[in-house]
DONUVO-365133 format. One record per residue: x, y, z of N, C-alpha, C in turn. Coordinates in steps of 0.1 Angstrom, whole numbers, padded with zeros to 4 digits, always signed. Layout:
<atoms>
XYZXYZXYZ
...
</atoms>
This chain:
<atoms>
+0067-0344-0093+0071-0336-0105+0059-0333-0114
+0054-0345-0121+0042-0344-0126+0030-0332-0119
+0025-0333-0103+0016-0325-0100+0019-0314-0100
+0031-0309-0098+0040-0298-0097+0036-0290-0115
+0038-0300-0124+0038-0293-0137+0025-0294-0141
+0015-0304-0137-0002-0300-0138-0009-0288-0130
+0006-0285-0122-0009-0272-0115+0004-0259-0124
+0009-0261-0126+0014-0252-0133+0013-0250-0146
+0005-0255-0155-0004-0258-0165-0020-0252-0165
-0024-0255-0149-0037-0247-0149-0034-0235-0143
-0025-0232-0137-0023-0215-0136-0021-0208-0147
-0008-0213-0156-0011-0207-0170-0024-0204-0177
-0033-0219-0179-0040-0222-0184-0052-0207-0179
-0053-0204-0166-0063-0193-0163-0059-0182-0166
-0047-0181-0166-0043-0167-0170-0044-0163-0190
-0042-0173-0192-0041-0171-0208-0058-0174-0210
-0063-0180-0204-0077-0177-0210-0087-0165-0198
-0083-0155-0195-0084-0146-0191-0094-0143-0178
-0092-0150-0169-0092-0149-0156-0089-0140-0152
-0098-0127-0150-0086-0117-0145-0083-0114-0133
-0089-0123-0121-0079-0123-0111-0069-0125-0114
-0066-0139-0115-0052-0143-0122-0045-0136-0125
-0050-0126-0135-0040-0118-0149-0036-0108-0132
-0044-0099-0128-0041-0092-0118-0031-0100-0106
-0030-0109-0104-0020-0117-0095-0006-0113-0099
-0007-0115-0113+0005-0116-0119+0011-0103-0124
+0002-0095-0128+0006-0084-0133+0014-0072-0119
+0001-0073-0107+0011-0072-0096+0020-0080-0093
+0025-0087-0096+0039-0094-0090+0049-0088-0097
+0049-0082-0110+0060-0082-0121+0059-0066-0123
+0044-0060-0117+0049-0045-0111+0055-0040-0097
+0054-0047-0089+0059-0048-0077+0073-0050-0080
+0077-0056-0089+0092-0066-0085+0100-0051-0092
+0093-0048-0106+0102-0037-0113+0101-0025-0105
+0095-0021-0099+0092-0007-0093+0101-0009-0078
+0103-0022-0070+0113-0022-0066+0130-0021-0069
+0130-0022-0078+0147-0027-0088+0145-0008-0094
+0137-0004-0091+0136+0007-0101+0141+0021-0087
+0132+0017-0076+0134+0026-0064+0149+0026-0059
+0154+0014-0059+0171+0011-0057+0179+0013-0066
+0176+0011-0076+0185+0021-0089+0187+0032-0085
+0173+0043-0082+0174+0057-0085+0179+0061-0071
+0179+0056-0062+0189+0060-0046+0200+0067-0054
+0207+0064-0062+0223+0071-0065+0221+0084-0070
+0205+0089-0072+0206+0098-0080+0202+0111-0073
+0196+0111-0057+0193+0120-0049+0201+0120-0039
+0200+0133-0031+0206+0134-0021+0207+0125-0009
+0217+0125-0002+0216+0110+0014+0203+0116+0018
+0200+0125+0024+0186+0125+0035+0173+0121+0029
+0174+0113+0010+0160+0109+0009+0163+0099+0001
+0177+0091+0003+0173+0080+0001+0171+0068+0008
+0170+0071+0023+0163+0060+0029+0148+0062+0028
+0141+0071+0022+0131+0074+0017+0127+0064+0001
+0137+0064-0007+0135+0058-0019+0133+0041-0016
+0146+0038-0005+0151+0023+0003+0134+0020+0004
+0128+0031+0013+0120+0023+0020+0105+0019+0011
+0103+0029+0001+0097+0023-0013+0100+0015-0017
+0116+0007-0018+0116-0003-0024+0114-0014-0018
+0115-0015+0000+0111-0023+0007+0096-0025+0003
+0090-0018+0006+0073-0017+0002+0068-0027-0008
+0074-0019-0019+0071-0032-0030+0074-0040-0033
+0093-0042-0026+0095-0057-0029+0087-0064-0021
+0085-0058-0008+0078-0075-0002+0065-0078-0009
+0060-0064-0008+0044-0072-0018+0050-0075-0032
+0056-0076-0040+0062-0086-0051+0065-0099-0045
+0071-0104-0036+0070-0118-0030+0057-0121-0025
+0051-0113-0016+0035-0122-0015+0030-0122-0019
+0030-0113-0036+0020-0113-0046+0024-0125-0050
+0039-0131-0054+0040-0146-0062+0034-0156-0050
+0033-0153-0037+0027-0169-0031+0014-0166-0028
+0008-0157-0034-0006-0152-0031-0010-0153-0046
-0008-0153-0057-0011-0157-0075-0008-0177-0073
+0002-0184-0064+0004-0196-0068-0010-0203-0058
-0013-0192-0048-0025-0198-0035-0041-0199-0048
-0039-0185-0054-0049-0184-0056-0056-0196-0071
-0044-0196-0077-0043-0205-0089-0046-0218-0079
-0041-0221-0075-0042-0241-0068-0056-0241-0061
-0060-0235-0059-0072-0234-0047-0084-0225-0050
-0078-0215-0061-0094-0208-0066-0098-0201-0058
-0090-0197-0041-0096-0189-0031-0092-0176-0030
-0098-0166-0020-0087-0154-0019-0077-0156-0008
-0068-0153-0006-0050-0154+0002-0056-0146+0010
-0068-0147+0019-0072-0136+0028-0053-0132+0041
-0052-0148+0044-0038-0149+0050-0027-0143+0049
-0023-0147+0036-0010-0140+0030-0014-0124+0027
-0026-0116+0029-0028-0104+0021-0030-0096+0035
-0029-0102+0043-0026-0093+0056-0015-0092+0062
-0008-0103+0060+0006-0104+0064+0016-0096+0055
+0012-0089+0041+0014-0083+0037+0012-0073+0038
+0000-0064+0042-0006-0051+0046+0002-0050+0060
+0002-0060+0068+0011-0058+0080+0022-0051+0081
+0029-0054+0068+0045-0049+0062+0043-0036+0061
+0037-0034+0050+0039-0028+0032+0033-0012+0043
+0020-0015+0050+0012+0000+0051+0026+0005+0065
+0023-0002+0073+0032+0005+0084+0045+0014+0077
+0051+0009+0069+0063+0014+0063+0057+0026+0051
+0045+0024+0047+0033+0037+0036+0037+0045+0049
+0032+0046+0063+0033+0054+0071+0041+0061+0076
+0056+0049+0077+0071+0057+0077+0074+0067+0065
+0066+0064+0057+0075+0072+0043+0065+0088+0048
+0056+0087+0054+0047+0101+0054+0055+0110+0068
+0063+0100+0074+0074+0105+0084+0085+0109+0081
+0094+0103+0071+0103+0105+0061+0102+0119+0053
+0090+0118+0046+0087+0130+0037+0082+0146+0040
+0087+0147+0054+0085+0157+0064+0093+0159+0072
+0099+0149+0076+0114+0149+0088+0124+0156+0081
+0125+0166+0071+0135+0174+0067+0135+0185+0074
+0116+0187+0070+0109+0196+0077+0106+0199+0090
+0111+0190+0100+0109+0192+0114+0097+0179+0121
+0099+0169+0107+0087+0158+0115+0090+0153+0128
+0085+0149+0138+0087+0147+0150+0087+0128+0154
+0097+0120+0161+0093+0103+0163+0074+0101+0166
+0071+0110+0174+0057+0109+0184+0044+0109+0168
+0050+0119+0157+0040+0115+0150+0045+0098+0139
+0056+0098+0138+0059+0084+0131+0048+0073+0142
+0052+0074+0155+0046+0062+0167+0030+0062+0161
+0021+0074+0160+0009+0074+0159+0007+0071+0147
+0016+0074+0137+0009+0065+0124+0010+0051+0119
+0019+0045+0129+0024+0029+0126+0012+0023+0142
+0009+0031+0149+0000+0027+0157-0015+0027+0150
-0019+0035+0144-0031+0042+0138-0032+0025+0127
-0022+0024+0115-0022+0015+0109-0023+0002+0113
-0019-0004+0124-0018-0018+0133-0035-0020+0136
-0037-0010+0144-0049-0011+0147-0062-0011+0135
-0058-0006+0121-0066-0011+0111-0065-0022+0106
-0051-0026+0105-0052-0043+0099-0052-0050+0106
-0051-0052+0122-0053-0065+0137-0069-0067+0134
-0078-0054+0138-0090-0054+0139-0098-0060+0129
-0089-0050+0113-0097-0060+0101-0094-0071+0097
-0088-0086+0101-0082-0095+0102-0089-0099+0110
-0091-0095+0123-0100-0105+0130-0116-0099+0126
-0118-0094+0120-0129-0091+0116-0132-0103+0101
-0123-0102+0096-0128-0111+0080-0126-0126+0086
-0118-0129+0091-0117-0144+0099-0129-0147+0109
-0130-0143+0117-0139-0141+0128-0155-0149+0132
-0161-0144+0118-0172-0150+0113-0183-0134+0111
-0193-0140+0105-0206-0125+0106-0205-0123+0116
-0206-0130+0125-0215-0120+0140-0210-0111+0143
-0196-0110+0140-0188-0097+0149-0177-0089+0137
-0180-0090+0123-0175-0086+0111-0177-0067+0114
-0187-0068+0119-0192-0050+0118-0184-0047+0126
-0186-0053+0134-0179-0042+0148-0163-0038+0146
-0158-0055+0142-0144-0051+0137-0143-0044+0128
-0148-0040+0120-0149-0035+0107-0148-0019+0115
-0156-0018+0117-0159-0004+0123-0148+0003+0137
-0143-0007+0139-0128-0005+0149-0116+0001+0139
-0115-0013+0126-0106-0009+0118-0108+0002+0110
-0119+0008+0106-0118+0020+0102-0120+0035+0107
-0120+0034+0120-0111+0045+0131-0099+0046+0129
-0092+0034+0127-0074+0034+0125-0071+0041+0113
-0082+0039+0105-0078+0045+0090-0083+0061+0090
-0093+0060+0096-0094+0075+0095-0085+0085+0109
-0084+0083+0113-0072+0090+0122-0056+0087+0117
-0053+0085+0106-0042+0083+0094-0050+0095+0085
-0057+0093+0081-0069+0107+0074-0067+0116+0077
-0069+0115+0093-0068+0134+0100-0055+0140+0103
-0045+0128+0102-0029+0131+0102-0030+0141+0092
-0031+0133+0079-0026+0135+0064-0033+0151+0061
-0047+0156+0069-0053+0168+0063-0052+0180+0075
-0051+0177+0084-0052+0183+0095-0043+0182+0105
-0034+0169+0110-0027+0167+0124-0010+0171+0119
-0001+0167+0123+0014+0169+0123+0017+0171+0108
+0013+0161+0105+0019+0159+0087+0017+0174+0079
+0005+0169+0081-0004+0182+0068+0000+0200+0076
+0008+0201+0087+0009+0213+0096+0023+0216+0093
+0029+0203+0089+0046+0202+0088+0046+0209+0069
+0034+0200+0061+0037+0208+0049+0035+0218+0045
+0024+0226+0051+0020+0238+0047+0031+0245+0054
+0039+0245+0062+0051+0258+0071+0064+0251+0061
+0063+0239+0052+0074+0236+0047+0085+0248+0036
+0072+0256+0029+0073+0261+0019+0079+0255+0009
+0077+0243+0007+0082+0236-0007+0073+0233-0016
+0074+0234-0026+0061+0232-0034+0065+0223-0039
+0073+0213-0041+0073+0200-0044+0069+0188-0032
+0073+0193-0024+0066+0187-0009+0049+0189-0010
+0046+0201-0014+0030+0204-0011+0020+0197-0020
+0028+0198-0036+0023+0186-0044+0024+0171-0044
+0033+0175-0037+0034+0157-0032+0022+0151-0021
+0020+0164-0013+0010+0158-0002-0007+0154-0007
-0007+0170-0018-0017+0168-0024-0021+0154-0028
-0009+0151-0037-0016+0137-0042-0013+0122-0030
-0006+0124-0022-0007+0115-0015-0024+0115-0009
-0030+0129-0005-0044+0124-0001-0050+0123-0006
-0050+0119-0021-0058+0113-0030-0053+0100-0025
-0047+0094-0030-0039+0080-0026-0048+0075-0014
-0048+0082-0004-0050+0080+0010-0070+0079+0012
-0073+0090+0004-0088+0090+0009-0096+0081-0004
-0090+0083-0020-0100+0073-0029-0087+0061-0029
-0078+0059-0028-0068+0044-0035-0072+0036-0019
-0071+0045-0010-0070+0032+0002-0085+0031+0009
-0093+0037+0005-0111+0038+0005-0119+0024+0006
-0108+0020-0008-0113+0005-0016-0109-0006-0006
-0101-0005+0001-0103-0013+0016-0115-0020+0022
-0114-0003+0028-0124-0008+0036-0138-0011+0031
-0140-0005+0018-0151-0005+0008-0158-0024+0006
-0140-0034+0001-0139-0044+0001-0141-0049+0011
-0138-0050+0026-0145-0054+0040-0162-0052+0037
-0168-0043+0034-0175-0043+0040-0190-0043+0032
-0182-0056+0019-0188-0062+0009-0192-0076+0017
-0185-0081+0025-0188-0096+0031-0196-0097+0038
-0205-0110+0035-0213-0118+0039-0219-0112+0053
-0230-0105+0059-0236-0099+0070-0226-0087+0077
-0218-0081+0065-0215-0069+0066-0229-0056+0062
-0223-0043+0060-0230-0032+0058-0233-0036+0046
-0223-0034+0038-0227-0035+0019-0229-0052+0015
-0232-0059+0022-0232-0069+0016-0244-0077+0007
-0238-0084-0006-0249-0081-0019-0244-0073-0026
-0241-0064-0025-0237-0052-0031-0231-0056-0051
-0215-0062-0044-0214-0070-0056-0205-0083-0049
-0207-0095-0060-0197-0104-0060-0184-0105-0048
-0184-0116-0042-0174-0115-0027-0159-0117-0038
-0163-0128-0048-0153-0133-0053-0146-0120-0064
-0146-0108-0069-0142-0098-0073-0133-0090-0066
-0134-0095-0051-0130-0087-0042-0111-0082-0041
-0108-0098-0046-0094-0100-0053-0089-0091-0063
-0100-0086-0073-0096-0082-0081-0091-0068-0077
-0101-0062-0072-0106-0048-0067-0091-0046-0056
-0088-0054-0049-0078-0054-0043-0065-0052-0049
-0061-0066-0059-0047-0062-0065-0046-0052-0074
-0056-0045-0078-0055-0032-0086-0051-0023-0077
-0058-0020-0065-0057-0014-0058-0042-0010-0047
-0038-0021-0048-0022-0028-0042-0015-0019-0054
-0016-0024-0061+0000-0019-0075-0006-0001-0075
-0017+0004-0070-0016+0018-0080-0009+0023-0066
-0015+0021-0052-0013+0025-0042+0000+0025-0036
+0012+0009-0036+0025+0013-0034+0034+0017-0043
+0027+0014-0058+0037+0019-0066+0034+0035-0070
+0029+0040-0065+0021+0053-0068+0027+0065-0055
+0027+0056-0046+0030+0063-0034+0050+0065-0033
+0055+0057-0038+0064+0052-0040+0070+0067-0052
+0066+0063-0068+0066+0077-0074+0064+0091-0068
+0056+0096-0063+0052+0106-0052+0065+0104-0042
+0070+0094-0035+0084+0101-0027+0096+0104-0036
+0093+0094-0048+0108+0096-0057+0108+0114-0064
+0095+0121-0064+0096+0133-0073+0101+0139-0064
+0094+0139-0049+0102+0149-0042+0118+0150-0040
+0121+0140-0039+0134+0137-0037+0141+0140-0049
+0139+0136-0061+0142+0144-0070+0146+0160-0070
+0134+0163-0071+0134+0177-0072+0143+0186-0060
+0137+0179-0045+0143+0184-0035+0158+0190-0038
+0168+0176-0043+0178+0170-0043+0183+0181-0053
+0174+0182-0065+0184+0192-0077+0181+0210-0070
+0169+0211-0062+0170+0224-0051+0182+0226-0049
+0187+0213-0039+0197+0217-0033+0210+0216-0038
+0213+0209-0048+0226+0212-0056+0225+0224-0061
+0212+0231-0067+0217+0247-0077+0221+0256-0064
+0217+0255-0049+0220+0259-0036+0235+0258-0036
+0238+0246-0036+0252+0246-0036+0263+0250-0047
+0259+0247-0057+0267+0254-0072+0267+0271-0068
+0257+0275-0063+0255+0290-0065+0268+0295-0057
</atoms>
């Protein structure tokens, strides 16, 4: 009981004297948790065809709100980064980022074969970069440079392949603004990735800055990107949704 309440004394303890890993640990956990509770609320307020769209936002962020709390208690007791728990997380969270770019087109005519290629495209960025950050230097590049093929053929989806071919014939301009900002999301929010890889020790950028910031750079990057991406499905669906009621009133 005692060591239990001394390490929970110095977790406080770094957060209140401003650690800002820490502060970022925590702040994503308690944006993740509300932005989940907040995606499931607003289901009742759009149409059935997009709220397994809203569901699947809220999946997204609740799970990273639970591995954000055992990935903030890792990092407080031990001072390290949760390289472990933050893949097992990305394992979740991105494949289902992927579903939602299937979802938010399947009104429109999206097809299973492109959902397969983007939860394939994704696997293959986080297996490769995972054994790339564990691994050791010798073979950091090469994985590195596997895993971001996976991400950029998710890239060529979103500007050029199924997706981006499904929105422009959509004619919805709440769809089209939505795509817009998803490939912002996609080319500068998820950038910071691979940017972060490839800060380590006998990588490309390495030196660059601080390995230990890398946390930081990360959980900022976690809360803008699911809960951001998350908003971006809730407008469409919104808006879609009051389309189609003035459709039906008429």
């Amino acid at each position: 009981m005692n060591t239990v309440l001394t390490a929970d004394l110095v977790g406080l303890d770094k957060i209140i004297n401003s650690d800002p890993v820490a502060i970022t640990f925590f702040i994503g956990y308690m944006a993740m948790f509300a932005s989940a509770v907040f995606f499931l609320v607003e289901r009742g307020s759009v149409d059935g065809k997009w709220k397994t769209s809203l569901l699947v936002s809220a999946l997204i962020t609740g799970i990273a709100a639970v591995h954000y709390y055992y990935m903030r208690d890792f990092y407080l007791e031990t001072g390290q980064s949760p390289t472990a728990f933050r893949y097992v997380d990305w394992t979740l969270t991105v494949p289902l980022m992927c579903v939602e770019f299937y979802l938010l087109t399947k009104p429109f005519g999206a097809k299973g074969g492109t959902l397969f290629k983007l939860i394939l495209a994704s696997l293959v960025m986080l297996i490769t970069g995972f054994i790339g950050e564990t691994s050791g230097i010798e073979n950091n590049i090469m994985w590195g440079i596997l895993s971001t093929l996976g991400y950029l053929y998710i890239v060529y989806e979103v500007f050029a392949g199924d997706v981006a071919k499904l929105a422009k014939t959509s004619q919805s301009p709440a769809l089209g603004k939505a795509m817009f900002l998803l490939k912002i999301f996609i080319t500068l929010g998820w950038s910071i990735y691979p940017i972060g890889y490839m800060v380590l020790p006998g990588n490309l950028l390495s030196g660059a800055f601080e390995v230990s910031s890398i946390d930081l750079f990360y959980n900022l990057a976690d809360a803008i990107n699911k809960i951001g991406f998350g908003l971006v499905i809730y407008s469409v669906a919104i808006a879609e949704s009051a389309k189609h009621r003035k459709v039906v009133a008429a």
